[in-house]
Each structure stands twice: as C-alpha cells, then as structure tokens.
N, C-alpha and C positions, 0 to 999 in steps of 0.2 A: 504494500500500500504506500502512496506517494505519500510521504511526512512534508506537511507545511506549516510554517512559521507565522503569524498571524498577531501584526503587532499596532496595528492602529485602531486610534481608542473612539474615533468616530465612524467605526464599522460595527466596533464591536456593541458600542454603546448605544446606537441608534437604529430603533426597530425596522423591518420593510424588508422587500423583495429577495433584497441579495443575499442573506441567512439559510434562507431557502436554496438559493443558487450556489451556494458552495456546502449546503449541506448534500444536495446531490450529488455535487462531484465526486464526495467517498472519500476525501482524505481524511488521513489520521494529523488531526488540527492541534496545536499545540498553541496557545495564547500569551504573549505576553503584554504589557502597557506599556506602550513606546509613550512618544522617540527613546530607544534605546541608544546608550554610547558605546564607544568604539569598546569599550572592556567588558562590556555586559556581550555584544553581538560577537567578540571572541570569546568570550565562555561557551555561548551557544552552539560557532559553528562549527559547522563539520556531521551536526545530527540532523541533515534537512535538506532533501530532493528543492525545495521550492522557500522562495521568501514571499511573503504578501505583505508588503510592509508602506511604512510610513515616509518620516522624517529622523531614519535611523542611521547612524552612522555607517554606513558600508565602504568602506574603505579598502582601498589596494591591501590590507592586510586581512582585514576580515573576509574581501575574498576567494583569497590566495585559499586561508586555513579554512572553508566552507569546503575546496573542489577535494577530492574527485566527486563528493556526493552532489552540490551543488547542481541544478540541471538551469534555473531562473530565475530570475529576478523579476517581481511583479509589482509596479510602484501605484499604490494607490495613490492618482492625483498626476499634477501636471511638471511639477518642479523635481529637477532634478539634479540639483546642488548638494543633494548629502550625499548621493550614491556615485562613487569613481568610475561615473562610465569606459574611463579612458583602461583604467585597469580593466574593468568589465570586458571589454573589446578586446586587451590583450589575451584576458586570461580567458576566452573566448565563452562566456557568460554571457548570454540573452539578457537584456533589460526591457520589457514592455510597460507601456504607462498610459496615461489615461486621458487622452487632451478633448477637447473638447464635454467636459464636462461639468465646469463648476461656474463659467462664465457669467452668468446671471446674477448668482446669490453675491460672488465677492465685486460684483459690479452693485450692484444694492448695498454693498456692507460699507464699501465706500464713503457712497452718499450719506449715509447712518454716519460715518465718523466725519465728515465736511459737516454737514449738518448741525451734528452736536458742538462741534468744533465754535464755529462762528453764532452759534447761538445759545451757548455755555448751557448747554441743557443736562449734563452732567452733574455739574454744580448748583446749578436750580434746582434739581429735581432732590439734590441730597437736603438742600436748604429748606426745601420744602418737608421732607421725610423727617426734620430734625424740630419743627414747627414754625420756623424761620422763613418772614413772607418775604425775600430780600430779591428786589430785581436788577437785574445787570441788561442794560442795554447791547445786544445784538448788533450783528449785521445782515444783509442780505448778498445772496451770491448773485440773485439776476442782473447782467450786466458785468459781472465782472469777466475777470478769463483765468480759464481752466487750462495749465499749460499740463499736457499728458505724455509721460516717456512709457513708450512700448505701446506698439500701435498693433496688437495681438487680438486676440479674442474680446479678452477684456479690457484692453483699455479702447476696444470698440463697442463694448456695450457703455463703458464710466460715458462717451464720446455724449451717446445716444441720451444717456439720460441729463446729460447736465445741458443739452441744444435745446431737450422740453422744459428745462429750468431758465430759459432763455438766456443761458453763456454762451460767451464765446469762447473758443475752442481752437487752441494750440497744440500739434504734436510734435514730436521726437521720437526716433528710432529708426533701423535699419530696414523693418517692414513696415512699406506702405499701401494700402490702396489708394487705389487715385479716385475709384469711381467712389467706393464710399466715401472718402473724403471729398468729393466735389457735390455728392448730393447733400449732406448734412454741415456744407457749410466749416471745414474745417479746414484751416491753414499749414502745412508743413513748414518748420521752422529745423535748417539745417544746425542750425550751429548752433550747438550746448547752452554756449554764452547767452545769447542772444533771448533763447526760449526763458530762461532765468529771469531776464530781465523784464521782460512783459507779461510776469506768473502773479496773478492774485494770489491765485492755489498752485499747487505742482502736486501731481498723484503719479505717484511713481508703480509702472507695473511690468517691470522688464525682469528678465531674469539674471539671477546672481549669477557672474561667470567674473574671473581674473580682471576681467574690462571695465563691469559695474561694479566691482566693490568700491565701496567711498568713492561711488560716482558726483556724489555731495558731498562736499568737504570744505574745510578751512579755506580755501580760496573762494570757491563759489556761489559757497551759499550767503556772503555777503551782497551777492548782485541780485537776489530774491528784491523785490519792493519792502520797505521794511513796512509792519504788520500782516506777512503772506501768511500762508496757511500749508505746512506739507501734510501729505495724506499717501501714508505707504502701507499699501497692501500687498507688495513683493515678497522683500526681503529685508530683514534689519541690517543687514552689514550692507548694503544700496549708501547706506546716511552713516559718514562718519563721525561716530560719537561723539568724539569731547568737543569739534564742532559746532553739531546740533544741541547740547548743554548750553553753549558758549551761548549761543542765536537765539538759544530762548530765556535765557538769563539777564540777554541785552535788551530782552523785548525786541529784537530788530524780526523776530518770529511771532507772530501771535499765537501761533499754537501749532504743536506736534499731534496728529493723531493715527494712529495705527494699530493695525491688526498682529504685528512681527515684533521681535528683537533679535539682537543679535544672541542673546542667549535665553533659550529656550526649554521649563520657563527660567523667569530670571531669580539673581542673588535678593536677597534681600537691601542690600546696598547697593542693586544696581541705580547709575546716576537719574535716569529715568523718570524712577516711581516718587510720588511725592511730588513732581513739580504742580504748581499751580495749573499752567498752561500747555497740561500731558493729557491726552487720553489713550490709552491703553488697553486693548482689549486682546485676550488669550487665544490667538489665533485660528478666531472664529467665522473667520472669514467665508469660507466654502462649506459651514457647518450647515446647512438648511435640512430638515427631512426630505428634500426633493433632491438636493445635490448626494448626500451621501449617500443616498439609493441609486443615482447615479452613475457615481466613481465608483464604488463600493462593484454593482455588480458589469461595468467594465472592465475593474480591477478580477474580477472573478474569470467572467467571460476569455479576460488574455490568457489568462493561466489555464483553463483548460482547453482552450481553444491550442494554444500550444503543443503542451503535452500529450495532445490527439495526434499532433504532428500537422496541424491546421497553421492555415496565417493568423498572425492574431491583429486586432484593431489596431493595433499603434507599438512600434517597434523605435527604441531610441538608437540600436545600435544594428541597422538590419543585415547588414556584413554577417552578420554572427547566425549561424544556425544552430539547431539541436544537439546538445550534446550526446556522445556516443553514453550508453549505459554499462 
C-alpha cells in the first residue's frame, strides 16, 4: 500500500469533498501539523512513497534522505518557495501543485486587509468590544491607485475588484496581458521605481524567488507617497524587515497589512506584532471552505492521477517522470 504523508492543516481541518477523495485512493495516511521544518521532515523521511504536503520545509536534504522510497511530491497550493525544486529535478522527484485554485478567496482577502487597513476597523471594532465608543477618521480608496506587482491569477482578480471600487490600476511584472489589461483599464508600469512612486496602495502578489526577496527594501520603499498602504499577500520575505519597521515607525507608511511573515508562525518578539499600524492575519489567505475543497482535492487528484501513471493537472518540474519502483 502506497504510505502518504499528509501535512497540511487546512485539508485536514476543513470538512468537504476531498476527505472523500483521498479516502478512496487507499492509502495508508499518516498525518502530521505542518509546516513542518527541515529537522522534523528529516526524522520522517525515508518512510513514505508520496508527500501531500504544505509549506514544509523540503529541502535538497530532506530529499536526498526520502529516495529510494520517495516516488512524489504533491504540493497543496500554488507556491513553491519551501520545496527545492531545483534539487527535486536533480534528484529526479516529481513535484505536482495546484494552480489555478485559490485565486478568488486571497483576491477577497486582500480587499478585507486594504479595507480594514484605511478604515482602522480593527481597532474600532476592539474599541468597540472593550465598550469604548472612540472614532478614528478613515479614508476612502475610490480614486486613488492601486499599484499591483504580479500580474498572475491573482493579482488579476485584486485588478478586477479594486476597477469596481473605482481605482485606478497600476501593474508590474514579467507576465502581462494586454487584452485584459486594455479592457479593465489598467496601465503597465515598467520600471520598479516608477510604479512606487505613483502607489497609494502597493499589493504585492508575485512569487518569492532569489529576485523578489527584499524586492522592498531600504532604498525603495522610501519612494512609496508617504501615508501608502502595502498589502502583501505573497510572501513575507517580498518586504525587507527592518525597513518596513523603519517606514512605519516614521509614519512615512500608514499601514502594513498582511496575510505572510517571514516567519511562520512568528517569535513572540517578532518586530511586527504590536505595532499600532500592523495588521496581521495567520495566513489565511486561500482558507475559504470553497478554496480548500479546491486545492485540497486537486492536490489529491495529482497524486493519484500520477501514481496511475496518468498526467497529472499541473507538473512544476515536467522533465521528470515516474520513478522506477
């Protein structure tokens, strides 16, 4: 019987379809509560035909000590920042993942942290909760400009919802459309600098690679207007920390709000938590009951669709075939 590893906590924890769908396939399932780190996922490996996993460390080492039993890699979701494909590819390990699935919910989760952001609804709502009738004056987004890096899935859906919010609409990144961009009205803006500088908001939803890390940084993110708004639903290491501290301790930020950190979750000292003009939410981004049943039996579907010796929906490394048994 095929042993699989089964470590994400928004599969495991949210009811619907795909429980079903990987209760048929027959494996002998073993569960753990990722993200797991690189010393927990080398204790494990080495007992397990198949991973279904999350935001776990897999690493050139942890793959290395998985093979020979190792046959695939099954990544619930779209990001693929913790898992070394590049070793994956060497050590000739299959990676299937799950794209087109979560675009909606974290293009709404978004709007939820812009929203609460400029309209301190956070902190009204605890003032409230605490019997304290105290009003803070707001702002409005209509009108202003939403400058968007990663012009993907989702930051074509963030596109769509903030042109009904009547913004204007700035992109960045290496993938464009022209026709969607020319019917909704959306400007390309080549140069980094540039797009910075004409950002009420900046929503950042590109992926972490060598390139984007501290794509926001000490230099840059002084060219923001000062009172902008960032909104990262990517990745935490996107925004270099001490930084984004700096920008919003100067007020030159009016507020950080996100779904990510760079540590996941974080220290208790991380610099982050606590600031006045942070919102922070547990990486809830793609959590919806419609998205997890989604990815979830995506994520199911690749893995047995594979092991049938089938194609599966989405291959990150498609060079690489079935391993020999």
């Amino acid at each position: 019987m095929t042993r699989v590893l089964l470590t994400t906590t928004s599969f495991q924890d949210t009811p619907g379809v795909h429980h079903d769908l990987l209760a048929k396939a027959g494996f002998e399932l073993v569960r753990e509560r990722g993200p797991l780190s690189e010393a927990r996922m080398l204790e494990l490996a080495g007992q397990f035909d198949a991973y279904l996993c999350g935001d776990d460390a897999l690493t050139r080492a942890v793959i290395q000590k998985s093979l020979p039993r190792l046959k695939v890699i099954s990544k619930y979701g779209i990001g693929l920042d913790r898992i070394d494909v590049t070793a994956a590819t060497d050590l000739k390990v299959p990676v299937l993942f799950t794209p087109g699935v979560n675009h909606t919910t974290v293009a709404e989760h978004t709007f939820a942290l812009l929203l609460a952001a400029v309209r301190n609804l956070v902190t009204e709502a605890n003032y409230v909760a605490k019997g304290q009738w105290t009003r803070i004056t707001g702002s409005e987004i209509c009108g202003k400009t939403l400058a968007i890096v990663g012009f993907g899935r989702i930051g074509k859906e963030v596109a769509v919802r903030a042109r009904a919010f009547g913004m204007k609409v700035i992109g960045y990144g290496n993938y464009w459309d022209e026709d969607f961009a020319r019917w909704h009205d959306i400007t390309r803006v080549e140069n980094f600098d540039d797009l910075l500088r004409q950002a009420d908001f900046l929503s950042l939803h590109t992926k972490l690679t060598p390139q984007t890390k501290h794509l926001i940084n000490a230099r840059n993110i002084k060219l923001l207007r000062r009172g902008a708004v960032i909104v990262n639903c990517a990745r935490g290491e996107i925004v270099e920390l001490d930084a984004l501290v700096a920008a919003l301790n100067s007020k030159h930020l009016l507020a950080y709000a996100a779904d990510v950190l760079d540590q996941e979750p974080p220290p208790a000292n991380h610099p982050l938590l606590g600031l006045p003009n942070v919102i922070l939410t547990p990486h809830i981004g793609s959590r919806t009951h419609e998205s997890v049943q989604r990815q979830a039996s995506c994520a199911v579907e690749n893995l047995t669709l594979f092991l049938a010796g089938k194609k599966p929906i989405a291959q990150a490394n498609p060079e690489v075939g079935a391993r020999s048994t």
